[in-house]
N, C-alpha and C positions, 0 to 999 in steps of 0.2 A: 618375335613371331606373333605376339597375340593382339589382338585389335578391341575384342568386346570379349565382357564375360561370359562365358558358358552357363552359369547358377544361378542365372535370372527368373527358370522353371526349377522344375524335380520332375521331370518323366523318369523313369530308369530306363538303362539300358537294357537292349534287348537280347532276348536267349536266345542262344545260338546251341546248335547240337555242333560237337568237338567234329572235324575232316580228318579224316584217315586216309591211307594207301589201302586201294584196295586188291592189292597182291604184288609181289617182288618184281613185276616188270613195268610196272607204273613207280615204284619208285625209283628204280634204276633211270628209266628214263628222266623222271623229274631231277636226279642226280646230274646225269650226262647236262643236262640242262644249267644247271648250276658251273659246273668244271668248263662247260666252253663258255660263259658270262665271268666269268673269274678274272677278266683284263680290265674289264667295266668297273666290279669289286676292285680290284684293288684302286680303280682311279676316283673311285667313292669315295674311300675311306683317307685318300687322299688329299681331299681337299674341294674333290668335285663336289659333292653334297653337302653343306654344312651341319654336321653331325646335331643340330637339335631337328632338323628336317628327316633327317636319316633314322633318328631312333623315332620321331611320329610316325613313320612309314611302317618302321617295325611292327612299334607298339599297335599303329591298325591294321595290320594282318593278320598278327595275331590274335588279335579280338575277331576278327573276320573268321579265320581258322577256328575259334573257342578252344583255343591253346593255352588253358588258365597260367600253366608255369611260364613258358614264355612271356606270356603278357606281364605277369607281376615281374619276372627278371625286366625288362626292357622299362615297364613303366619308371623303375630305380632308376636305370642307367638313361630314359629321357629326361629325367628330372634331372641327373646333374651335367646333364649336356646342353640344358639352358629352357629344356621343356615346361611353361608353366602350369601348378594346379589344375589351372580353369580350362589349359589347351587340353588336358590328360582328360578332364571330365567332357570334353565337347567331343574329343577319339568316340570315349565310349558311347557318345549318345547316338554320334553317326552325325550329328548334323555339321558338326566343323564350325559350328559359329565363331570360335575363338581363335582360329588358325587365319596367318596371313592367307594371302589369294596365291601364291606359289606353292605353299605346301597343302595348301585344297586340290591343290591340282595332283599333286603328288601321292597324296594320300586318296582320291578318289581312284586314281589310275591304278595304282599300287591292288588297294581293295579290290576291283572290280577283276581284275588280272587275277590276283588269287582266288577270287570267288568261282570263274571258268576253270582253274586249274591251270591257267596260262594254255589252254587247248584254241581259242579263238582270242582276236582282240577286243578290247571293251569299244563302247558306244563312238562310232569318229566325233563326236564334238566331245566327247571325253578327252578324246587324245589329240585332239586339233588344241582343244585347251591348255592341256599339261604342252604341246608341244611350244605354245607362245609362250608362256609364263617361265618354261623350266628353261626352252633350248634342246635340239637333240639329242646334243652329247650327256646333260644331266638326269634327261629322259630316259635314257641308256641304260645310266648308272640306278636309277630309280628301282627300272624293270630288274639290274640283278639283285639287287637288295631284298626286291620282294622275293623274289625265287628264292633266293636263298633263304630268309625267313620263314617262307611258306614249305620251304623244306624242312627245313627244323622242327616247325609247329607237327604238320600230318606226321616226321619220323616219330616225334614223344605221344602225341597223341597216339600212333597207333602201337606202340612200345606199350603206355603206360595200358589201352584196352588189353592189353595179350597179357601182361604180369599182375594182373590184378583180380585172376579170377578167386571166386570165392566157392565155398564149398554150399551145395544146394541139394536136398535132401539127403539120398547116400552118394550121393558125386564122390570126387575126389578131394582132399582137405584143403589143398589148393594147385593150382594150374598155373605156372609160368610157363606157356608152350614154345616161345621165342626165345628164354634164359634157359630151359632145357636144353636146346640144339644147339644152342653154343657152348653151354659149360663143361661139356667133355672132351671139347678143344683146350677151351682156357683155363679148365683143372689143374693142368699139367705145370702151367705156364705159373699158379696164383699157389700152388706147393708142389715140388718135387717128390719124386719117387723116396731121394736120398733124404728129403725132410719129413716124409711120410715112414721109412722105416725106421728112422732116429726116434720119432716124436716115440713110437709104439714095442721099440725094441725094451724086451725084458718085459713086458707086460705077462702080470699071470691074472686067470682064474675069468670069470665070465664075464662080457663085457657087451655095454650099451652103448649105441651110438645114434642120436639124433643127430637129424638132419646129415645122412649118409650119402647125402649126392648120387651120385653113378657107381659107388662102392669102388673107390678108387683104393680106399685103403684096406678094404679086403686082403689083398694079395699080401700086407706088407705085416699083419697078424701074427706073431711067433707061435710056433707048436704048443706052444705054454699056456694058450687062451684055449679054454674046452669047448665053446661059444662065444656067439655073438648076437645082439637083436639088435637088429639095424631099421630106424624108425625116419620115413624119409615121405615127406606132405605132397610132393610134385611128384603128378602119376607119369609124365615122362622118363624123370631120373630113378625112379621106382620103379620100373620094369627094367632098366638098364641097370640099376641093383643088385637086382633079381638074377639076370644073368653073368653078371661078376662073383655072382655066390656060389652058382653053379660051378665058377670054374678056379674057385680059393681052397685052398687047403682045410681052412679052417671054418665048419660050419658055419655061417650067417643064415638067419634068419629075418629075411626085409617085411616090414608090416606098413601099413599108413598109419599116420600120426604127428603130431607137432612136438618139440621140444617141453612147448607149455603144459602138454599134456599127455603123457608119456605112458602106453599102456602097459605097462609094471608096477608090482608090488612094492610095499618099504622094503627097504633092504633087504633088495633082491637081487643086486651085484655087486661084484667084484671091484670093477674097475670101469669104467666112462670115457669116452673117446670126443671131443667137441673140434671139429674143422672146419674153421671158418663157418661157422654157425651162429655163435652169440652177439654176430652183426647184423645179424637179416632177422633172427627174432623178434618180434613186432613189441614183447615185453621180455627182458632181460633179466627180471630180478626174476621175473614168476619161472624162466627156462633153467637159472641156476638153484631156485629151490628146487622142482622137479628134480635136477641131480643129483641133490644131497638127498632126497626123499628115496630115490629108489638104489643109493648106495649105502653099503652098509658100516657100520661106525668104522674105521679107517682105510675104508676104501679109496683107490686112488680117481682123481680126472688129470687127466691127458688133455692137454690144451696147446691149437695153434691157430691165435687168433688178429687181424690185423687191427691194429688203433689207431689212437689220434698222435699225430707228430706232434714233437715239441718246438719246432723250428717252425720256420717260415709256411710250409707246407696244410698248415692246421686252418688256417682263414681259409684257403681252400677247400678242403676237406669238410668244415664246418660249412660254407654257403654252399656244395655238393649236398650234402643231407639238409641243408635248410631251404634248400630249395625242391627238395625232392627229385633231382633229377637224378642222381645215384642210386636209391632208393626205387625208383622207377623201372632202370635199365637194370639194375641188379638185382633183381625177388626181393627188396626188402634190404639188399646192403647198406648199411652206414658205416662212413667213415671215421667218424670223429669220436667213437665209445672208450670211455675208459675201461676195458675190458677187465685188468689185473686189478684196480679196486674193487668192481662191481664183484668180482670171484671170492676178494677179501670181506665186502660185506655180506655178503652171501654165509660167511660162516665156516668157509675154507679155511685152511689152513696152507700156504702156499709155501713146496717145499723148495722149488728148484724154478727159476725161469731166467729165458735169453731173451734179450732184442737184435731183432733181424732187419732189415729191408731186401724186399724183392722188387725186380726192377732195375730200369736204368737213372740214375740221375733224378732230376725233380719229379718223374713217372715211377719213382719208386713208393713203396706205401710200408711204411713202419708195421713190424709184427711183434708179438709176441711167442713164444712156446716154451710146455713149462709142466709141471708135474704139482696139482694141489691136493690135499687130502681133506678127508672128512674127522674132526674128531674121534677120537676114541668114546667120552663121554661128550653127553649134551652140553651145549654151551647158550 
């Protein structure tokens, strides 16, 4: 691909503010848009594009978009599809100096398209150009690669604005308004009823539960529990809390608050309830000292958490959270935590745990659940 070097200067490149959707019927349609280009796709990834011209296209839409994660995913995966150093540095400048004359045409076209939103077409000697150099039919293929990337880029860009709010004087401690509205769908789906009454049956005496979600486990409580304080940061799933408490048997009391910092006294309960929580904690040791701090010398926690696989699954799992793309779409989920150590260094004493998978097949995701306790004496 590359002709001249790109590093003959050092301007940097230039900032760009991140492109969002700006409401659910723009990006359905930018969807629909993608789903009927999908013939094109597939004859791309075929053989029509050769795939170091196909990830530069990416790689500059995404820079176009200011889709950081994107961009670094793609910039890996042009580099080993035959992208060199100097072409990745000449993407970013915008001038293309180091790109053959086909894939300037590509990546011009590509750009310019994303840049309207694919609403109008770019400049006719843009596309009189791309059309000599590429051909209609890789022209074709060109336009759905960008759609599709350019899909990708504004869905995480505007995903990762909605999960990322932060707490701002007495605001809320934090705001995922988009993982709210969907996690009392896919609560059900990431723990059952039947694993939420197992995890918590025979539970006595008063009990904390950070990061309470929508108060799913409310209902599942034994008569045996005289309380609950249920400590939950997302003002969405916090009102929906709220109203699971109202209709549990068993007192709860929902407060805002974080894991890390838990508004309870030392040894001030009985027993600790952790549901899929000590994945999305942004610090892990500091959310299981909290536990031990506000449990009292052999108090129990109640854990059901999902981890890192030992099989295949885990390179997965680990470039999902290393890329932050999991992380993003989930408040803060990681996949790859050693959970059952981090509980053992924490000072637990771990008295009882299973391994699970929920899910189907390689869509499934390794769990844990389990019963640890806090010394009797300091250790």
């Amino acid at each position: 691909m590359g002709q001249t070097s790109a590093q003959t200067a050092s301007p940097q490149p230039p900032v760009l503010q991140p492109r969002r959707f700006e409401g659910p019927l723009e990006a359905l349609g930018a969807l629909a848009h993608v789903v009927r280009g999908v013939p094109a796709l597939v004859r791309a990834y075929r053989g029509g594009v050769p795939p170091a011209r196909r990830e530069a296209v990416m790689v500059a839409v995404s820079r176009a978009n200011a889709c950081s994660g994107c961009t670094t995913v793609h910039q890996r995966w042009a580099l080993r599809a035959g992208v060199t150093p100097d072409e990745l540095y000449s993407i970013g400048l915008g001038d293309l100096a180091a790109l053959d004359h086909a894939t300037q045409s590509a990546v011009v076209y590509a750009t310019e398209r994303a840049a309207q939103q694919f609403r109008s077409e770019p400049q006719p000697d843009v596309t009189t150009t791309a059309q000599l150099r590429l051909g209609e039919k890789q022209l074709e293929q060109v336009d759905a690669v960008a759609r599709l990337m350019s899909f990708a880029n504004l869905t995480l860009n505007t995903m990762t604005r909605a999960v990322t709010g932060r707490r701002q004087g007495g605001g809320p401690t934090s705001a995922h308004p988009v993982f709210a509205r969907v996690w009392p769908v896919l609560s059900s789906r990431a723990m059952s009823d039947d694993a939420r009454h197992d995890l918590l049956a025979n539970l006595t005496g008063t009990v904390v539960e950070p990061g309470a979600g929508d108060g799913s486990n409310f209902a599942h409580n034994p008569a045996t529990v005289p309380s609950v304080l249920a400590i939950e940061p997302e003002p969405q799933l916090r009102g929906l809390a709220r109203r699971a408490a109202q209709r549990a048997a068993v007192p709860a009391t929902v407060v805002d608050g974080t894991a890390e910092s838990m508004p309870a006294a030392d040894n001030s309960y009985d027993a600790a309830v952790s549901c899929l929580v000590l994945c999305t904690v942004p610090d892990q040791a500091r959310a299981l000292a909290e536990l031990k701090r506000v449990l009292r010398p052999g108090g129990e926690l109640r854990f059901y958490e999902h981890v890192t696989a030992t099989d295949r699954r885990r390179s997965v799992q680990r470039w999902l959270d290393r890329t932050g793309i999991r992380p993003r779409l989930g408040a803060g989920c990681h996949l790859s935590r050693d959970t059952l150590s981090a509980v053992r260094d924490a000072g637990f004493i771990i008295e009882d745990y299973r391994e699970l998978d929920t899910g189907v097949g390689r869509l499934s995701l390794p769990h844990i659940a389990g019963v640890a306790r806090v010394p009797l004496t300091a250790q």
